[in-house]
FIDO-471093 format. One record per residue (C-alpha): residue number from 1; x, y, z; residue in one letter. Coordinates in nm, 4 decimals, decimal comma, m for minus. Example, Ala and Ser with C-alpha at 12.3 -4.5 7.8 and 13.67 -1.06 7.14 Angstrom:
2
   k       px       py       pz r
   1   1,2300  m0,4500   0,7800 A
   2   1,3670  m0,1060   0,7140 S
END
This chain:
352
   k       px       py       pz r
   1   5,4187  m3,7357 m10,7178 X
   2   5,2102  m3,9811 m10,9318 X
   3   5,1295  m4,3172 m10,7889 X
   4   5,2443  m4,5189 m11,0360 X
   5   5,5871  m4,4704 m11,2744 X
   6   5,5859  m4,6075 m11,6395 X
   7   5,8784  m4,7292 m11,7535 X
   8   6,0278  m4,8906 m12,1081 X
   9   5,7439  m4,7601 m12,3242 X
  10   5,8838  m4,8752 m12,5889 X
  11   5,9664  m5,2088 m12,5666 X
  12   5,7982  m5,4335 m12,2629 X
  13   5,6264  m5,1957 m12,0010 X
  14   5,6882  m5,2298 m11,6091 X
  15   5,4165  m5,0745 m11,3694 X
  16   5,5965  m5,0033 m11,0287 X
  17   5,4015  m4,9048 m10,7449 X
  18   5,6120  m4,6241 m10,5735 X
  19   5,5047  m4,6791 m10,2548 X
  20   5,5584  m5,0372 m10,2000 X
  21   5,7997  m5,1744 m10,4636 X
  22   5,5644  m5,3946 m10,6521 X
  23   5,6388  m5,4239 m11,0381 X
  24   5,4422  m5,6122 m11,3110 X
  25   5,5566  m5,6313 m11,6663 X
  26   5,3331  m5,5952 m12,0009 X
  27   5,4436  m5,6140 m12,3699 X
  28   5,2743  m5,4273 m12,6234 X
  29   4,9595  m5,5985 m12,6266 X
  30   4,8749  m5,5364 m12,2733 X
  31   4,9534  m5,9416 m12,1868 X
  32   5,1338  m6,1254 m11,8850 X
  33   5,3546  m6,2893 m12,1137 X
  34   5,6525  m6,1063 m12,0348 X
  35   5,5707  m6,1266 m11,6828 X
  36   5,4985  m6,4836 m11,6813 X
  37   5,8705  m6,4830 m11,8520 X
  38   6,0554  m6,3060 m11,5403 X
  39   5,8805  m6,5146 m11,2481 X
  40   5,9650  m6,8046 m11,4570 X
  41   6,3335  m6,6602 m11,4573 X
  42   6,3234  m6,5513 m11,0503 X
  43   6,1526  m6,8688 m10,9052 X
  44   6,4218  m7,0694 m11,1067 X
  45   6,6604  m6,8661 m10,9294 X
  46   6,5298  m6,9217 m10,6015 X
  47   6,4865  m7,2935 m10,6457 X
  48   6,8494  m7,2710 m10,7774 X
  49   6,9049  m7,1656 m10,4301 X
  50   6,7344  m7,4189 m10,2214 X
  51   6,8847  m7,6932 m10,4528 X
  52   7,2285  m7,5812 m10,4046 X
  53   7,1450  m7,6589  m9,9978 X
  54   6,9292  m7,9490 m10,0753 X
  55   7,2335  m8,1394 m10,2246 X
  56   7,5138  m7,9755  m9,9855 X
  57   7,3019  m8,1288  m9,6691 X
  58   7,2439  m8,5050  m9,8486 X
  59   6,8585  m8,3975  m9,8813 X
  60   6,5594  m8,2964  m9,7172 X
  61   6,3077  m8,4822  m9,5222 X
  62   5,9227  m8,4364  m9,7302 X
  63   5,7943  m8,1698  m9,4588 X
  64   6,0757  m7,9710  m9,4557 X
  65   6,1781  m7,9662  m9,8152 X
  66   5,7571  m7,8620  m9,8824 X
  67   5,7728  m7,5772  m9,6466 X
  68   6,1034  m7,4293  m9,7907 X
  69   5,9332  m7,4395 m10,1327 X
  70   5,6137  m7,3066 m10,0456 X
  71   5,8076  m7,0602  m9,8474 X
  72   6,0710  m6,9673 m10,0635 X
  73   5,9726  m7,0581 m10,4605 X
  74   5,6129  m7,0739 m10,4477 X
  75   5,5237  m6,6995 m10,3299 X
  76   5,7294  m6,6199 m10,6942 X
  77   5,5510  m6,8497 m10,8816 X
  78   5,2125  m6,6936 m10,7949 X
  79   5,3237  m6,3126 m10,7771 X
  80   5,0465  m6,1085 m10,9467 X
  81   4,8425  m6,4561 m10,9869 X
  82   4,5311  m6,2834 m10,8744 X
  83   4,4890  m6,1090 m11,2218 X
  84   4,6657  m6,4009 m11,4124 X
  85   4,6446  m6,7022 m11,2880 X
  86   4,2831  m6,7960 m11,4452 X
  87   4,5313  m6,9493 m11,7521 X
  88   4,7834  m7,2542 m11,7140 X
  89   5,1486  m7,1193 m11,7515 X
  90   5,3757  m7,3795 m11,8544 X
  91   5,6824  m7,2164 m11,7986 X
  92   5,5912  m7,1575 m11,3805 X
  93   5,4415  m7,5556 m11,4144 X
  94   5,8185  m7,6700 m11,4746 X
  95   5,9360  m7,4844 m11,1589 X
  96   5,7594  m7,6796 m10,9518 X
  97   5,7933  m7,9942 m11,1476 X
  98   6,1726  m7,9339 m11,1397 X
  99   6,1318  m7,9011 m10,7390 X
 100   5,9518  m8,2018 m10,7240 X
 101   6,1820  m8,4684 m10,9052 X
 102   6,4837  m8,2963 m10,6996 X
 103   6,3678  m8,4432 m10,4096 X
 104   6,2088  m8,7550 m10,5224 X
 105   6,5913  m8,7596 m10,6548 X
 106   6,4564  m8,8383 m11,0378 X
 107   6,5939  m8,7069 m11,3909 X
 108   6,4097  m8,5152 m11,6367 X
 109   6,3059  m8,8319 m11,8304 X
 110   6,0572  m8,9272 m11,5146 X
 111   5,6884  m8,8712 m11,5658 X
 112   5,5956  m8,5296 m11,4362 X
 113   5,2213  m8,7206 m11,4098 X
 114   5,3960  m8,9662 m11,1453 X
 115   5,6170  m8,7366 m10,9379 X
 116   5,3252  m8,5183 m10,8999 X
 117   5,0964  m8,7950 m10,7611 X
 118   5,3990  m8,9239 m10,5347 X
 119   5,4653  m8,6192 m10,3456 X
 120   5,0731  m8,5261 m10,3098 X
 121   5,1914  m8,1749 m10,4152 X
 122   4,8211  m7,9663 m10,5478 X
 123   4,9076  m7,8644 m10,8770 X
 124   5,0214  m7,4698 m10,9664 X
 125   4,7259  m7,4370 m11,1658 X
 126   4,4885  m7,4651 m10,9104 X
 127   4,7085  m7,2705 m10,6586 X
 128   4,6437  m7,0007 m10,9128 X
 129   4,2819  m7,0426 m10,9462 X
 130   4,2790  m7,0006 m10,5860 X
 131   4,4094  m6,6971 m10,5671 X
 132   4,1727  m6,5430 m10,8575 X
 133   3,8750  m6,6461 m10,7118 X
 134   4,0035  m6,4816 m10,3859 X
 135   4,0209  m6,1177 m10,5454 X
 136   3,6747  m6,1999 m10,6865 X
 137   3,5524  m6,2406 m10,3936 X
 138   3,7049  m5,9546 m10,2303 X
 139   3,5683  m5,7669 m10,5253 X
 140   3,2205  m5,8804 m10,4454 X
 141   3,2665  m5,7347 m10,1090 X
 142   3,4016  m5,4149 m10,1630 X
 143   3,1468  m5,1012 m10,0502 X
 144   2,8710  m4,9728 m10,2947 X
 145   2,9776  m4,6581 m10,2825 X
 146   3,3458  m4,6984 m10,4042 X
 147   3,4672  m4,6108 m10,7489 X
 148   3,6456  m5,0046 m10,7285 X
 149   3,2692  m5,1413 m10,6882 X
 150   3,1294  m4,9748 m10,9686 X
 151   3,4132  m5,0387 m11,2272 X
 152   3,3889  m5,4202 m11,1025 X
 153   3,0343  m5,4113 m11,1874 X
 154   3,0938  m5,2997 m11,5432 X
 155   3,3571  m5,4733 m11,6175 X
 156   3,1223  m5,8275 m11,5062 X
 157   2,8686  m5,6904 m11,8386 X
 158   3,2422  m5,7041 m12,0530 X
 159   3,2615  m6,0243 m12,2705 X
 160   3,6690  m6,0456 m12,2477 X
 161   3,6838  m5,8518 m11,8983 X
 162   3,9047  m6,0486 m11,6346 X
 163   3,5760  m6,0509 m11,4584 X
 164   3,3942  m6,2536 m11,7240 X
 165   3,6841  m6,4896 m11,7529 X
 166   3,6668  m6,5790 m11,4326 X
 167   3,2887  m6,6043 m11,4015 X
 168   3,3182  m6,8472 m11,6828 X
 169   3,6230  m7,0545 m11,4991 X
 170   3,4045  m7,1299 m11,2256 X
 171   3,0990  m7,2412 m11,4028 X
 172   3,3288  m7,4150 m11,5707 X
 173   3,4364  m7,5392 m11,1890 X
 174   3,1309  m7,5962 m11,1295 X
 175   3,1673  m7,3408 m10,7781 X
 176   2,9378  m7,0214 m10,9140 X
 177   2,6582  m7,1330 m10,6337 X
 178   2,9730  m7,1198 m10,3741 X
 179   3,0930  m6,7671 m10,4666 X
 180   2,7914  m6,6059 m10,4968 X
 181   2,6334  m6,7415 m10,1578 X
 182   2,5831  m6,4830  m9,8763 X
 183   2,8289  m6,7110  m9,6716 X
 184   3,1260  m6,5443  m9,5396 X
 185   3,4272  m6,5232  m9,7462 X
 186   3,6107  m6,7752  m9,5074 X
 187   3,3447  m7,0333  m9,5962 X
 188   3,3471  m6,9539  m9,9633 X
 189   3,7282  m7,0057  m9,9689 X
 190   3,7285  m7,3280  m9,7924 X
 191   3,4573  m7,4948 m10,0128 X
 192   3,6615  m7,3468 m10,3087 X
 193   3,9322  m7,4529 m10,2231 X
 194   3,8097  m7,8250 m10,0971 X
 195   3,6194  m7,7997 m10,4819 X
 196   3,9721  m7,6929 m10,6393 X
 197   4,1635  m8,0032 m10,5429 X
 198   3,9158  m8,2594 m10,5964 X
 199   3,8927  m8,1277 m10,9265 X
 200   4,3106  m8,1355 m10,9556 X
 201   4,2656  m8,5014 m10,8262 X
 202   4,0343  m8,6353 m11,0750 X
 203   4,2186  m8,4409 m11,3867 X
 204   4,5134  m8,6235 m11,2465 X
 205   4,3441  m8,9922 m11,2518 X
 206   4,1777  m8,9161 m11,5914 X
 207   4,5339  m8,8244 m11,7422 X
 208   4,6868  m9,0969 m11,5314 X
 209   4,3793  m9,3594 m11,7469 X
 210   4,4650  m9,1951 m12,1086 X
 211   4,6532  m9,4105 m12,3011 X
 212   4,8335  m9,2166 m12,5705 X
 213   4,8839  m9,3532 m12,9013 X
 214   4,9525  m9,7562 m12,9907 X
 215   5,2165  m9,8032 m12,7140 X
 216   5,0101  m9,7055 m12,4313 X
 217   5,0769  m9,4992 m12,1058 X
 218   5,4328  m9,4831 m11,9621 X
 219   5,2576  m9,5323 m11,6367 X
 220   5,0818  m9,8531 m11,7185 X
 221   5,1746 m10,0367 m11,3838 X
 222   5,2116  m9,7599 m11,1727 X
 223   4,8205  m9,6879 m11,1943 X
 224   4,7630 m10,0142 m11,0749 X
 225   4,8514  m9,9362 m10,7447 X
 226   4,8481  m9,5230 m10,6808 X
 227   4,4925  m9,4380 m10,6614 X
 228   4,4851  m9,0668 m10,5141 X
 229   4,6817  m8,7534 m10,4728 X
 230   4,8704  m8,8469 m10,1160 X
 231   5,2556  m8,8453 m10,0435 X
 232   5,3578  m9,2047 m10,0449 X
 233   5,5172  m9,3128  m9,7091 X
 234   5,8544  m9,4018  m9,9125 X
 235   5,8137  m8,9970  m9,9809 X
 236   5,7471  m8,9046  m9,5986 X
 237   5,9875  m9,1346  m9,4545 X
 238   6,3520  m9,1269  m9,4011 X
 239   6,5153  m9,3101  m9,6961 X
 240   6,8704  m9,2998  m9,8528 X
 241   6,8535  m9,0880 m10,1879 X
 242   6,9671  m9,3258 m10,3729 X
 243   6,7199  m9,5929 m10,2159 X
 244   6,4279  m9,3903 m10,3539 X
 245   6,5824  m9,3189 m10,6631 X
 246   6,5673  m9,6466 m10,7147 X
 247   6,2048  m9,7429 m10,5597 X
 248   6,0749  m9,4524 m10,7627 X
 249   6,2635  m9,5394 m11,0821 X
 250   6,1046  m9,9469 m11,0693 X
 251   5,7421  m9,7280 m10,9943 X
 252   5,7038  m9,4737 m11,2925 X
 253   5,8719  m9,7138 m11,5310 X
 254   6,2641  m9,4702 m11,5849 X
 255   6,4062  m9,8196 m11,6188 X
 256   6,5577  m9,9456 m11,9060 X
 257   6,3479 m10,2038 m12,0092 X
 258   6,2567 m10,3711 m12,3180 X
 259   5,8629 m10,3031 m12,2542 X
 260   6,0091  m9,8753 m12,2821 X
 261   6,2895  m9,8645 m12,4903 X
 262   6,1260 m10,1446 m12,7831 X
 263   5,8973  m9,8119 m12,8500 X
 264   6,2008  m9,6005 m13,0216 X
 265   6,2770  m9,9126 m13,2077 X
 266   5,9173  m9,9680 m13,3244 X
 267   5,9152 m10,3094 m13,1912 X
 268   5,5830 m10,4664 m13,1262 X
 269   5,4707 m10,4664 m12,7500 X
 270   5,4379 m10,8873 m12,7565 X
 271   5,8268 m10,9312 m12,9063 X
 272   5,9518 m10,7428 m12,6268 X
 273   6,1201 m10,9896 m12,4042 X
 274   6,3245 m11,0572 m12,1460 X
 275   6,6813 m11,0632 m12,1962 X
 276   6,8223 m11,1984 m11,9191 X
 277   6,5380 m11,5289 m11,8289 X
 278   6,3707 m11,7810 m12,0295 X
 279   6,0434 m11,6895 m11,9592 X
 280   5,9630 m11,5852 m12,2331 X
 281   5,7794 m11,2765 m12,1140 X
 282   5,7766 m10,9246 m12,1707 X
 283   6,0006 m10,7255 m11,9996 X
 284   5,7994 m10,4887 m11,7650 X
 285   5,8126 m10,4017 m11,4004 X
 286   5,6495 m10,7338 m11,3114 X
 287   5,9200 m10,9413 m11,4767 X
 288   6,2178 m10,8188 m11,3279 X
 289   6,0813 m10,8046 m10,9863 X
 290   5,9433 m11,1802 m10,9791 X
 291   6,1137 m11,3759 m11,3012 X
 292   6,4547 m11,3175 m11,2050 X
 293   6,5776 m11,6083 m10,9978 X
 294   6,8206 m11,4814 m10,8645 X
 295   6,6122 m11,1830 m10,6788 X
 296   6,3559 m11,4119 m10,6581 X
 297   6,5766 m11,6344 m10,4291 X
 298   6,6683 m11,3110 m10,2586 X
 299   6,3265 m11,1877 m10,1743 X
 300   6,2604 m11,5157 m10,0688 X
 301   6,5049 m11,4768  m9,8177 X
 302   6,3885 m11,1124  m9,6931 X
 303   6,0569 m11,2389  m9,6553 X
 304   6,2379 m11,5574  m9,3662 X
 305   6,3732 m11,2490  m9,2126 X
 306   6,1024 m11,0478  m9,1867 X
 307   5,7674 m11,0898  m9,0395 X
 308   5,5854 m10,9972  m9,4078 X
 309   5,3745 m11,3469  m9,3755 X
 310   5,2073 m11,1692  m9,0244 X
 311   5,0742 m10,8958  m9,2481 X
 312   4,9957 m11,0631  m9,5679 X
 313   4,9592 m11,4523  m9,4573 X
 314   4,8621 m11,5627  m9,8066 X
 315   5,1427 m11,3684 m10,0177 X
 316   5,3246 m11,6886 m10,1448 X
 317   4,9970 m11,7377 m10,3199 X
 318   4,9267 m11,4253 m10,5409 X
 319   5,0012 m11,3695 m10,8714 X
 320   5,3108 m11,1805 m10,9965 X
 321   5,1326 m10,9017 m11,0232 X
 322   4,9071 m10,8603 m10,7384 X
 323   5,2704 m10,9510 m10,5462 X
 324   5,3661 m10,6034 m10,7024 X
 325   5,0788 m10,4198 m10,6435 X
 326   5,0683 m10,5156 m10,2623 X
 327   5,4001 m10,4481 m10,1898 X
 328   5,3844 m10,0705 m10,3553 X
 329   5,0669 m10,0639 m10,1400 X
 330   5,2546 m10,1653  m9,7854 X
 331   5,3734  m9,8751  m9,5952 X
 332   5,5881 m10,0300  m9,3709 X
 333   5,7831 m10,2055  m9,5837 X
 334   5,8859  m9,9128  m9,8257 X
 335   6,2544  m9,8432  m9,6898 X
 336   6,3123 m10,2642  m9,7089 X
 337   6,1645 m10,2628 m10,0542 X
 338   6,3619  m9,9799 m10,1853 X
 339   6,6990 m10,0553 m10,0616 X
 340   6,6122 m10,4428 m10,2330 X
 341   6,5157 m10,2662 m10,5790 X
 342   6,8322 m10,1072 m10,5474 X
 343   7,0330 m10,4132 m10,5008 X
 344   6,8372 m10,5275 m10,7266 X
 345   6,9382 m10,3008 m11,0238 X
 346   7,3089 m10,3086 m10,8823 X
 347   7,2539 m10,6858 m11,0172 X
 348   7,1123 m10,6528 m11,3252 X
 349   7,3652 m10,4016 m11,4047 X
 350   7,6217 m10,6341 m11,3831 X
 351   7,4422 m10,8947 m11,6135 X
 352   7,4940 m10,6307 m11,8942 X
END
């Protein structure tokens, strides 16, 4: 019996190992396409799955709902990764965005950049990259004398070899001097990996600093107070869904204000005012939390209640905005804050 069976010559071709049920799909130009095209299709199935219990339980706590992904979705997304996953797939990158604004309880509208950074979730990308550079390196180690060991080695002097892409992925990493130490292949995936996500971190910040076209970046107030890739304690605490709908909402700028929806209308960023004050001022994040008098009177009041002046003495005498940025930046305060947003909004609403 041959060890491998062929099937579908003619149209997309599946490898299946006969011994242990593995399959892989190619099209007719020997690419992953079509098999980037079926995980896509499975892991949205699973995560299917875990949303349907997600939402039948009222939602997940962080650790939990990370665990059943990486447990459940993730081992799809990065099936076969180890020969592909030295390119971005943007098809498997929506899985896991789609996983992350179901729990952060978002729509489709919310910055993908912002969720990401929120949860503290490493990108797919570089979960792939970690599991290329681990068959590399098992490659590297395999004996001399093994028909595996020589084909790796000629395959390295191959310009488009899977070798040669990778060896050019991590110069372009900047980790060549890591893999090809004599350290064991323990160390060499720890400082690989540890080089991976502070890489993933600072492509995140750079994208999260690139202002795109005249209107600027969606996330213009939110990256005055998230400065690194770590779940935010309104994430890892316990918090009604539709409290951190709301927190999150006011935070990557979902809201309907004039500051985001003047830029369908082509209205210039100065004329974009406030509706519902005489301030005068544009209406952004800042405004509604501060210029509204009536939640200003109401914050006021939270603040009698609780002891905020014991942990920021002097916060009567900020500005509007570094008010905004220090209360995003409090942990303690997060499930307080987001269950006031939300009343908040539940006013405003009714101002329409």
């Amino acid at each position: 019996m041959p060890p491998f069976a062929f099937a579908n010559l003619a149209n997309p071709m599946s490898i299946s190992c006969l011994g242990s049920q593995v399959t892989q799909w190619f099209d007719e130009h020997l690419t992953f396409k079509v098999a980037i095209q079926e995980l896509s299709k499975s892991a949205s199935r699973a995560l299917g799955a875990l949303t349907t219990k997600f939402l039948s339980v009222g939602g997940m706590e962080y650790k939990l709902s990370t665990k059943l992904f990486e447990s459940l979705v993730q081992p799809i997304l990065l099936y076969g990764a180890a020969v592909w996953g030295h390119t971005e797939h943007r098809k498997l990158n929506n899985i896991q965005t789609r996983a992350l604004k179901l729990f952060l309880c978002v729509g489709k509208r919310a910055s993908n950049l912002g969720s990401l950074g929120d949860m503290g979730w490493t990108s797919l990308v570089t979960k792939q990259r970690m599991e290329v550079f681990r068959q590399y390196i098992r490659l590297q180690n395999v004996d001399a004398d093994r028909l595996l060991h020589k084909i790796h080695k000629w395959s390295i002097r191959r310009g488009n070899s899977w070798e040669a892409r990778v060896k050019r992925l991590a110069s372009k990493l900047n980790i060549r001097d890591i893999i090809n130490s004599a350290n064991s292949n323990r160390w060499k995936m720890c400082n690989i990996g540890r080089s991976l996500r502070i890489h993933d971190e600072a492509v995140w910040f750079t994208k999260l600093w690139t202002d795109k076209g005249i209107n600027g970046n969606k996330l213009r107030t939110y990256r005055r107070f998230k400065k690194d890739m770590i779940p935010d304690s309104y994430v890892t605490s316990i918090i009604p869904r539709n409290y951190r709908r709301a927190l999150l909402r006011l935070r990557l700028g979902c809201l309907p204000l004039s500051i985001a929806t003047g830029r369908y209308t082509n209205i210039p960023l100065d004329d974009r005012l406030c509706k519902h004050c005489e301030s005068g001022q544009v209406e952004d994040e800042i405004n509604i939390f501060y210029v509204t008098v009536q939640f200003l009177m109401k914050l006021e009041l939270i603040f009698l209640m609780k002891p905020f002046t014991a942990i920021l003495p002097n916060f009567l005498l900020l500005t509007s905005c570094e008010k905004f940025v220090r209360l995003m930046e409090m942990p303690d305060i997060q499930f307080l804050l987001a269950k006031t947003v939300f009343l908040m909004l539940k006013y405003r609403r009714s101002l329409v």
